[in-house]
VEXRO-905982 format. One record per residue (C-alpha): residue number from 1; chain; x, y, z. Coordinates in steps of 0.1 Angstrom, whole numbers, plus 5000, padded with zeros to 4 digits. Layout:
num / cadena / east / north / up
NUM / A / X / Y / Z
...
//
This chain:
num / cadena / east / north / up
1 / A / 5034 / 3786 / 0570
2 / A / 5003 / 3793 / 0585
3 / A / 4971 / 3782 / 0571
4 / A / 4942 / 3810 / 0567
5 / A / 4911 / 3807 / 0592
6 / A / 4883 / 3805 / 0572
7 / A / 4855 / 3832 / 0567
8 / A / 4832 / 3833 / 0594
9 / A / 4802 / 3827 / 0573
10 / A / 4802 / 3808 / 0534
11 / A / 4773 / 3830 / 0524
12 / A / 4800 / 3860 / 0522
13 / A / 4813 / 3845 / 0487
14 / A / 4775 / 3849 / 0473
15 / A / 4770 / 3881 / 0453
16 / A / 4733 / 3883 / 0466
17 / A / 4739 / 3876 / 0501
18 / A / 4739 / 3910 / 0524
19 / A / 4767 / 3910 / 0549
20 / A / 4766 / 3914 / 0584
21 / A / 4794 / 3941 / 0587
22 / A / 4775 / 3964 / 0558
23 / A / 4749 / 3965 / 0587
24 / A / 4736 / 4002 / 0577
25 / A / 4728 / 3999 / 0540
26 / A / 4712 / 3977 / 0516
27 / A / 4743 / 3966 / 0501
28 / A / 4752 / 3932 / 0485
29 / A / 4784 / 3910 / 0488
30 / A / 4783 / 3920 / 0452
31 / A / 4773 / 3952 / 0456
32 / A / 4806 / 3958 / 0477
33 / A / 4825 / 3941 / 0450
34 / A / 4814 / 3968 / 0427
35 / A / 4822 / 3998 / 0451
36 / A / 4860 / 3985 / 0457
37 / A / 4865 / 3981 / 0421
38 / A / 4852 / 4018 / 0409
39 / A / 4872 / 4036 / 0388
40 / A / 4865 / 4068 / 0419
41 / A / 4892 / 4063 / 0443
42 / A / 4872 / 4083 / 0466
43 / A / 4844 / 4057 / 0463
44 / A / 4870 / 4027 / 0468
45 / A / 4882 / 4040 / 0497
46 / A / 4849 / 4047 / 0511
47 / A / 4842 / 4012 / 0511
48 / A / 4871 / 3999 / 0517
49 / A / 4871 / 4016 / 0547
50 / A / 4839 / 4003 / 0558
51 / A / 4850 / 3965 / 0553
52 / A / 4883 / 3974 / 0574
53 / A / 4864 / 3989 / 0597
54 / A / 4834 / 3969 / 0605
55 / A / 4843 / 3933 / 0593
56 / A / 4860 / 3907 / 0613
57 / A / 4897 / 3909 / 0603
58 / A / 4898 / 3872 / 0583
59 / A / 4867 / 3884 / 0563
60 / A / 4886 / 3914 / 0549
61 / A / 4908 / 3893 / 0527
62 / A / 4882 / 3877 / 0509
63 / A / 4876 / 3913 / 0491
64 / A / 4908 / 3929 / 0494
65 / A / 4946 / 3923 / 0500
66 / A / 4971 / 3941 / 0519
67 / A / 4986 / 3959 / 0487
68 / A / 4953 / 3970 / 0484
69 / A / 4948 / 3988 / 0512
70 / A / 4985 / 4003 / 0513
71 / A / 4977 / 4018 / 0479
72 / A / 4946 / 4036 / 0492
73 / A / 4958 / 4043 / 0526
74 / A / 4966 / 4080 / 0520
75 / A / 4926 / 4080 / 0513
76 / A / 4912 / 4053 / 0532
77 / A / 4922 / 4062 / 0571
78 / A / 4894 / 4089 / 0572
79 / A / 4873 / 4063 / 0569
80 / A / 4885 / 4038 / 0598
81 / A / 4876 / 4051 / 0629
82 / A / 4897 / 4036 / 0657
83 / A / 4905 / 4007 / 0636
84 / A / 4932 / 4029 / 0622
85 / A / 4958 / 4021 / 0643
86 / A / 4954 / 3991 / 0638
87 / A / 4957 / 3983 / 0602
88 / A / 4984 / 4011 / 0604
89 / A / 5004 / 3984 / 0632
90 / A / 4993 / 3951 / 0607
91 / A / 5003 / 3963 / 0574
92 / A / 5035 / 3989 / 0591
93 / A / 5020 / 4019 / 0576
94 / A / 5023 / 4056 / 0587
95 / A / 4999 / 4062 / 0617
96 / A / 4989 / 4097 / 0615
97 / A / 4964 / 4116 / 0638
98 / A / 4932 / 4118 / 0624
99 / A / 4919 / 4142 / 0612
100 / A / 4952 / 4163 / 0605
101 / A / 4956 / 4196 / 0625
102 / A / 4955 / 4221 / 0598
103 / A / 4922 / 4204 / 0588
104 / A / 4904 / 4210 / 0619
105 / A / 4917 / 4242 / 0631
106 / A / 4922 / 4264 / 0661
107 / A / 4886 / 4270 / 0669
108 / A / 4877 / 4229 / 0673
109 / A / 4908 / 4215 / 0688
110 / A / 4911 / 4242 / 0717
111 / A / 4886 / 4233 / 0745
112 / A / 4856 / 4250 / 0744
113 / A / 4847 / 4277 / 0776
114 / A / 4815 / 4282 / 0788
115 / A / 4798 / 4312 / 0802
116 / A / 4763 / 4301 / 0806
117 / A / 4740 / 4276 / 0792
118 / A / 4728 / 4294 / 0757
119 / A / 4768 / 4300 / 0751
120 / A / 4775 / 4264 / 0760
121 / A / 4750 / 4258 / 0735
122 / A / 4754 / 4277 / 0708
123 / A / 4800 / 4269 / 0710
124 / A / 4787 / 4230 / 0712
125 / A / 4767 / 4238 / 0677
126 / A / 4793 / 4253 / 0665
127 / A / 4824 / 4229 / 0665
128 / A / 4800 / 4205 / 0656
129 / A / 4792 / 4226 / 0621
130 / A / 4830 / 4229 / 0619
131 / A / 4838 / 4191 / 0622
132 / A / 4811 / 4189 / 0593
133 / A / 4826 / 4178 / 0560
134 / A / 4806 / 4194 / 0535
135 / A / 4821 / 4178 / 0506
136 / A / 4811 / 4141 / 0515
137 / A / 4783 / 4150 / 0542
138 / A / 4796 / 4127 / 0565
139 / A / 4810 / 4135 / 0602
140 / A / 4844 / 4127 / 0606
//
């Protein structure tokens, strides 16, 4: 069996330390700890999907394990970027297209046509609003 390569820094198993792949908010190692284990599967997946997404692969299992992620992963792979595919490949999960078709819509996934610079404008403004998520006022 192989052994584990340890994390890349011992300060990620103290609850006050701030860790280097939570790079955009004040959040502690314990703060993170809190956010994986909320009762809000939303919120879990949320930060799980950060730590998958930003950490370096052997620092992920200090927080979370592959069952885990497999659980949440109908949730979580809105929030993985183009790490997707690749927790999809490591753990064998489904690797759908993100985000799905009949999310989107005709009006963002055809390519936009320009007539002159103010239209050009104003269609670029517009997919944007559309690829807008209201609900959780994040881009996707």
């Amino acid at each position: 069996m192989l052994a584990a390569l340890p994390p890349t820094s011992e300060r990620l198993t103290d609850d006050a330390h701030r860790p280097y792949f939570l790079w955009w908010t004040d959040a502690t190692v314990g703060d993170l700890g809190a956010h994986l284990a909320d009762p809000d599967p939303d919120v879990r997946a949320y930060w799980m999907g950060a730590l998958l997404r930003e950490a370096n692969t052997r620092d992920v299992w200090l927080f979370v394990t592959p069952d885990m992620i497999r659980a949440s992963w109908d949730r979580l792979q809105r929030h993985l970027g183009r790490s997707r595919s690749m927790w999809a490949f490591l753990l064998k999960l489904p690797d759908r297209p993100w985000p799905p078709r009949d999310v989107v819509g005709a009006k963002v996934a055809r390519p936009l046509q320009f007539r002159s610079a103010r239209r050009r404008r104003a269609q670029v403004l517009t997919a944007r609003r559309a690829a807008y998520c209201p609900a959780d006022r994040r881009r996707w």
